[in-house]
N, C-alpha and C positions, 0 to 999 in steps of 0.2 A: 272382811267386814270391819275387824279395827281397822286398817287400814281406808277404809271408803271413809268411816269416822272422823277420825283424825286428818287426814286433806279437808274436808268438808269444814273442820274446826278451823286448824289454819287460814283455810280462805275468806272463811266470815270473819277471824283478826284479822288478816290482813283488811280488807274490805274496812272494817270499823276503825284500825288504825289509820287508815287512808283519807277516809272522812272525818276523824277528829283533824289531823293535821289541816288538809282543806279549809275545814271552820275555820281554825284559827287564823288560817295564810290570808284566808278568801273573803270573809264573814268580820275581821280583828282586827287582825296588822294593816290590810292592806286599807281598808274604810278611813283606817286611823291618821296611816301613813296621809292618804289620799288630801282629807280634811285638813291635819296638819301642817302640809302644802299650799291648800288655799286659805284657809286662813295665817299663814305667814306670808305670802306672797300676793294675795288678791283676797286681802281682808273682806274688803267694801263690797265686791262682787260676790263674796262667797255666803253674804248674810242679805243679799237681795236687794244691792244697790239703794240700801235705805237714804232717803231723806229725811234731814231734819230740821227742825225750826232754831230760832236763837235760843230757845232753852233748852235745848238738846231731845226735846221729844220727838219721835219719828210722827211724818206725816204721811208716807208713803215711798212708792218705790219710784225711783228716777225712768223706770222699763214699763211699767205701765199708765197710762192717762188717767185724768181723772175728771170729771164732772162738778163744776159750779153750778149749781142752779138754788132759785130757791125752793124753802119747803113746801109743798105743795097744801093746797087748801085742805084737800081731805085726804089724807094718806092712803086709805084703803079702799082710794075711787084707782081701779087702773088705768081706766079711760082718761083721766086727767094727765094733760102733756106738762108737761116739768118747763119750768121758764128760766130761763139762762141769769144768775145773780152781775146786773151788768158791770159790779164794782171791780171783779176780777178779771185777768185774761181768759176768753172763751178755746177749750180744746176743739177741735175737729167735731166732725159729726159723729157720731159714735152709736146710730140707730140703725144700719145696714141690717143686721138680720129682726129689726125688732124686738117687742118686749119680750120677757120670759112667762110663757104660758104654760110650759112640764110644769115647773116644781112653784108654784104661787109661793110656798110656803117661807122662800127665802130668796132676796134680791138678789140673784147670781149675775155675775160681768157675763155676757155673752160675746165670746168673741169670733169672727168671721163676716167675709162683707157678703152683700146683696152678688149675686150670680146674674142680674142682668147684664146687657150689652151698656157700652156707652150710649148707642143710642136711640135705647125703650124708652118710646114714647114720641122721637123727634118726628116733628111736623118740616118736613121735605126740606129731611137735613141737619135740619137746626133745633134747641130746644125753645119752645117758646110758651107764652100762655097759653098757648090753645092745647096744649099735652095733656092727654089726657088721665087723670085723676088717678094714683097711685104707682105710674110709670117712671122709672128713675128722672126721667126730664121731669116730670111736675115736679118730684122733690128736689129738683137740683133749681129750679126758679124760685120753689118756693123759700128757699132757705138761703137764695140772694138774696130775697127781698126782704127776708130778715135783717140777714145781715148790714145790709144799707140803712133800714129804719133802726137797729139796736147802736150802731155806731154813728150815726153822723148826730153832729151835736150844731153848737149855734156857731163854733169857729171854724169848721170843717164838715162840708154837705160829702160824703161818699157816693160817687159814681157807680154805676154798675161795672165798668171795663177797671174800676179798681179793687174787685174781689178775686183775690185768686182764687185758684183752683181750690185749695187746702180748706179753703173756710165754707165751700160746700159741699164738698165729699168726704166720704171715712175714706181709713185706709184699708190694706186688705183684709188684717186681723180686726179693728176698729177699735185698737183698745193704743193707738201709737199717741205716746207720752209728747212727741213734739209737735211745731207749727211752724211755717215758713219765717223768715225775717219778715216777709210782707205782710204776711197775715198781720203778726206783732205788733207792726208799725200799723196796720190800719186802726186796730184796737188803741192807741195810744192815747189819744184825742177824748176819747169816751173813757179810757179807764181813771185820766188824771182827774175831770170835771168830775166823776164821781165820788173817790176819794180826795179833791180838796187839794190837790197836786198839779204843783206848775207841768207843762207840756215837757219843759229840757228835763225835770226829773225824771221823768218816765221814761223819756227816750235814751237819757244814760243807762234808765236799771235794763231795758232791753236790751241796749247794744253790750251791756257787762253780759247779759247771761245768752251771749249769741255764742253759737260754736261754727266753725268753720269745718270745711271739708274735711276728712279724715285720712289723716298723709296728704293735706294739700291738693287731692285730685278725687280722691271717692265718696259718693254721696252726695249732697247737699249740705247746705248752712240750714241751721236751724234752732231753735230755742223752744227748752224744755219747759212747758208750762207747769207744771208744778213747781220747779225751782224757782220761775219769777214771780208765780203767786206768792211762796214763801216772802221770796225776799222784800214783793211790794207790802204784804202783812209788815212784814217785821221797820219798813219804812214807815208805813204809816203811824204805827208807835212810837217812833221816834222822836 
């Protein structure tokens, strides 16, 4: 019986010796160590790729997008569609799953695209007006035709065959922080005339904040809109 006792004691030390050690290896050092890592080696990444302005306050994160629009008339109409502020560069579309109807109670990012086909709605083939009304083709026309009336101004009429892709579709998560060179360049035109800025300005701060391929062959070129928001703000103060 002492004997059943005493094994029985030992294995619950052992047991709780095993698990303090653990905590500390598992739970301490290692979290520590880990952290200490990335913030010596992968500062910027390891505090969530923040962005900042010329006074040093963060405006957000370089990995997620973000929306310019203006304030809306009545805030706590949900029915009212948000209108794009045209002074800034416009992100992506960013409405694929629609608004957030769970939790009213706070503006949450939704992120995930629309599960339609390329092409819901096409009329034999193609998208066109006649798509019918909530079908990914009516919202991919209708947000050409945006596009074309929010950018062309009196020095540059916008084409339709001059919309890429990017500036009528989300991406797969809908919340992607970049836009094509072309998009960029299409907005140029519209963004200077609003802000009061010659056309070469504008088109220098886009080609500065253009990144190329990654290793020269993977990806795409592209440009971070929130970074040349920042940097057209902080021109414009200048």
């Amino acid at each position: 019986m002492n004997n059943s006792v005493g094994n029985t004691a030992r294995l619950i030390g052992a047991g709780l010796r095993a698990l303090l050690v653990l905590t500390v290896i598992c739970g301490v050092l290692y979290p520590l160590a880990v952290t200490g890592i990335a913030q010596a080696l992968f500062h910027d990444k390891a505090n969530g790729s923040e962005i900042k302005d010329k006074s040093g306050q963060v405006v957000g994160s370089s990995l997620i997008g973000q929306t310019y629009n203006l304030p809306k008339q009545n805030p706590d109409d949900p029915e009212e569609a948000a209108k794009p502020d045209l002074k800034w560069f416009q992100p992506r579309p960013s409405n694929g799953l629609g608004s957030n109807s769970v939790n009213t109670q706070y503006s949450l990012i939704l992120s995930g695209a629309t599960n339609r086909s390329a092409d819901n709605g096409a009329v034999n083939g193609r998208c066109t007006k006649d798509a019918e009304e909530g079908t990914l083709c009516a919202q991919v026309v209708a947000a050409k035709e945006a596009v074309i009336a929010d950018n062309s101004t009196a020095a540059r009429q916008i084409r339709p065959e001059d919309v890429p892709a990017d500036a009528v579709t989300s991406s797969g998560s809908g919340l992607d922080p970049h836009i094509s060179p072309a998009y960029a360049e299409l907005q140029v035109h519209r963004v200077a005339e609003r802000n009061g800025l010659s056309v070469e300005r504008v088109e220098k701060l886009v080609a500065d904040h253009t990144t190329g391929r990654t290793l020269g062959f993977m990806g795409e070129p592209r440009v971070n809109v929130l970074e040349l928001n920042t940097a057209l703000k902080a021109l414009t103060k200048s």
